[in-house]
N, C-alpha and C positions, 0 to 999 in steps of 0.2 A: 539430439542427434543431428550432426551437421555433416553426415556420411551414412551411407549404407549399413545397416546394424549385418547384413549378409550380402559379400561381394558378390557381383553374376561370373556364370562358368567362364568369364573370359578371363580374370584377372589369376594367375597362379596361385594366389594364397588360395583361393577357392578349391582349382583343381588338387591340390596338396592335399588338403583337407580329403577329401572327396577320396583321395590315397588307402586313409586313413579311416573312410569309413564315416566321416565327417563328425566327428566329436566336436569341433570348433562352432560350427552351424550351429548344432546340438543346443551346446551353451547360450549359444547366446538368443535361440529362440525360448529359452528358458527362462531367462532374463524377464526377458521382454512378456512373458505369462504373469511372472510374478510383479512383476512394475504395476504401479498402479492408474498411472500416466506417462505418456513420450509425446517428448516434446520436440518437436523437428520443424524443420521446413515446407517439408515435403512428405505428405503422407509416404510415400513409395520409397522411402529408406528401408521404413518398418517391413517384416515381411505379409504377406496377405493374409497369413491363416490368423494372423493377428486381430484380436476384434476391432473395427474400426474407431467406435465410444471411445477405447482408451486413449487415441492419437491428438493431439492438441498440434495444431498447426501453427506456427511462430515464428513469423521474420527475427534477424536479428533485428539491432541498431547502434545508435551512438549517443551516447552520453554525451547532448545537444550543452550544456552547463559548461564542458569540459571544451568548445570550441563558439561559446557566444559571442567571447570579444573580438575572436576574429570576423565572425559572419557579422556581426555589428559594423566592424571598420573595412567591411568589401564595397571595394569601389570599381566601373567597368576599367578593362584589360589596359593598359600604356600602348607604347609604341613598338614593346618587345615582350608581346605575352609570355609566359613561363606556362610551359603543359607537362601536368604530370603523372608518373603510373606512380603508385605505393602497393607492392605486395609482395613474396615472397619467392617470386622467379621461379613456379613452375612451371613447366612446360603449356599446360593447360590455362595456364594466366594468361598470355598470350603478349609476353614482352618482348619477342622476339617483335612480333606483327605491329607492335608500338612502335620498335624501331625503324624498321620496316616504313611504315609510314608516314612516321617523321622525315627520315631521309627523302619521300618523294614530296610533302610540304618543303622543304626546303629546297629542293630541285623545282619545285616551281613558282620560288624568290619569295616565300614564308619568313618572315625575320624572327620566327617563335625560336626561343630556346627549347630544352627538353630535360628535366629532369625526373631520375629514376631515384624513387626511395627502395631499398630493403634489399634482400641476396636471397642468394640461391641458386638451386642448378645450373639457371640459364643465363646467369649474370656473364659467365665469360665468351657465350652465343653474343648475347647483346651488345656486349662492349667491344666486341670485332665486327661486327655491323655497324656499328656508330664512328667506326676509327678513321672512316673519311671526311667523317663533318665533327670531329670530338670536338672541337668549341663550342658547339652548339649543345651537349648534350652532359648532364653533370648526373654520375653516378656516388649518388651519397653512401651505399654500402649500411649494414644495418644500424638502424637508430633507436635511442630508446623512445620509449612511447610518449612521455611528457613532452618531444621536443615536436610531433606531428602535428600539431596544432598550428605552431610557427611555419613548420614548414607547407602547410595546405595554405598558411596566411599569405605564402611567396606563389601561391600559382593563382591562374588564369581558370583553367581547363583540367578537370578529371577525368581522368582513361580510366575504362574496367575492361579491356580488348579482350574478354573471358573465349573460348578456343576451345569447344571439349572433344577434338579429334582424339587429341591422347590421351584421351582418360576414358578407359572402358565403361566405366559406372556412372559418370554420368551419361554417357551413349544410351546407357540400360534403361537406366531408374527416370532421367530426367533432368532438368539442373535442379538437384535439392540444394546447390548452398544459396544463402542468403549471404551476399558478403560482403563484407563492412568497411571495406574502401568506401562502396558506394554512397554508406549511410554517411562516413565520416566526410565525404567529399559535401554530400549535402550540409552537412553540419555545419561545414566549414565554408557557406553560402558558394560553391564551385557548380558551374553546370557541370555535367557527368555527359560521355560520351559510352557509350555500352552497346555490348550486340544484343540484337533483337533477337533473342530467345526467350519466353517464357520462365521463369515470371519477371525477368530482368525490365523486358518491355512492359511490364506494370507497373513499374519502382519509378522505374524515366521514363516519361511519356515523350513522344517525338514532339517535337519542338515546345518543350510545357518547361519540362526538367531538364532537358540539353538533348541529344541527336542519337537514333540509334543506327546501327547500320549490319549489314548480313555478315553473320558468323564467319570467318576465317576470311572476309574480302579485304584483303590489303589498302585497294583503292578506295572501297568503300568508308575504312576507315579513314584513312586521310583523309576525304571529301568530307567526312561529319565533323573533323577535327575545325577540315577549313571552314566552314560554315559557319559554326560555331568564334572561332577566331574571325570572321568575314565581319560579324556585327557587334561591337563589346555592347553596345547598349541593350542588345536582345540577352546577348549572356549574361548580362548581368540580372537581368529580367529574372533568366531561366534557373540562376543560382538561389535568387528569394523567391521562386516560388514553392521550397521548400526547405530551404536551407536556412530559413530564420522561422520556420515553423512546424520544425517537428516539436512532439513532445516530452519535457523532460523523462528520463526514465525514473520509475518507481523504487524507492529503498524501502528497507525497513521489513518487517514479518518474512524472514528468511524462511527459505524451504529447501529441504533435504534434495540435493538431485544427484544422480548415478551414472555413470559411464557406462553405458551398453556395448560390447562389440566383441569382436573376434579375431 
């Protein structure tokens, strides 16, 4: 489970339910009786009356194999680092505040490029924010997955500018996702720039794995991006100190796993 198996009263599918007498809830605490393991991020998806024994706690990651020859051939930043977001432009991803950012790096004579992998909602937010420095800033639009490798081999710097104002559940629950920008950013030997929220601050250690900075702080961002940017020898530091040493993931003896939710 990499979401809430039961929304909190904030989000309407809930109140709807709730309409209804909640036969949805119902379900899916049902579920979760008869499972015999979940497997999540974040205990606090599950709901409480759930036994705790059954919850298996599990980062994602990245299939480190699927990105070695690039972490292999990373070298510190040139003279025009390339910094990049990869995710799916939700509101809560926080690419607006990427932009955001960027634009005040480059207002205070940054020669970084900026490049956006993937779409979504906020893709046309962002791209009207960027429309005064668009040289600077290259919106690739979605890609297929074999080519991320190559394109984490053209950056510098990994953004995860995570933002959970808009998103009700995680306000609730906590940040339960694990997500795999991050992991893939490391893989792909990139320092990571991420806000210090919990457990995010445990993934990227400040100055270890790359810079964190306070949730929804525009400036803040930019100041970690600069930083980071300010020294390619440290960055480059902060990208092997785990980006050429996770470990491969496990194949083989397949296990049956289930969709829980509502």
């Amino acid at each position: 489970m990499n979401a809430l198996i039961v929304d909190p009263p904030q989000v309407f599918k809930h109140r709807l339910d709730n309409a209804f007498g909640g036969p949805m809830q119902a379900w899916a605490k049902q579920q979760c009786t008869w499972a015999n393991r979940i497997v999540t991020p974040l205990h606090t998806t599950v709901p409480p009356a759930i036994p705790r024994n059954k919850i298996v706690e599990l980062p994602w990651g990245a299939d480190v194999e699927r990105f070695a020859t690039v972490a292999a051939a990373r070298r510190p930043a040139g003279p025009t680092p390339n910094v990049v977001f990869l995710g799916s432009f939700r509101a809560w991803h926080g690419v607006t505040d990427f932009v955001r950012a960027a634009l005040r790096l480059i207002e205070r004579g940054s020669p970084a490029h900026f490049t956006l992998i993937g779409d979504g909602p906020e893709r046309p937010a962002a791209e009207a924010l960027a429309a005064t420095h668009r040289t600077r800033f290259r919106f690739s639009g979605a890609l297929p997955y074999d080519r991320i490798p190559d394109e984490l081999a053209c950056a510098d710097v990994g953004v995860a500018p995570f933002n959970t104002a808009p998103h009700p559940a995680l306000r609730s629950a906590g940040f339960f996702w694990s997500p795999l920008k991050i992991y893939e950013y490391m893989a792909a030997g990139l320092p990571v720039v991420t806000a210090a929220i919990p457990p995010l601050d445990q993934v990227i250690r400040q100055g270890q794995e790359g810079r964190l900075f306070p949730e929804g702080d525009i400036g803040g961002l930019a100041d970690a991006i600069g930083a980071v940017l300010a020294d390619p020898a440290a960055a480059y530091a902060m990208g092997r100190a785990r980006g050429s040493g996770l470990s491969p993931i496990t194949r083989g003896n397949a296990t049956v796993l289930s969709w829980i939710g509502y």
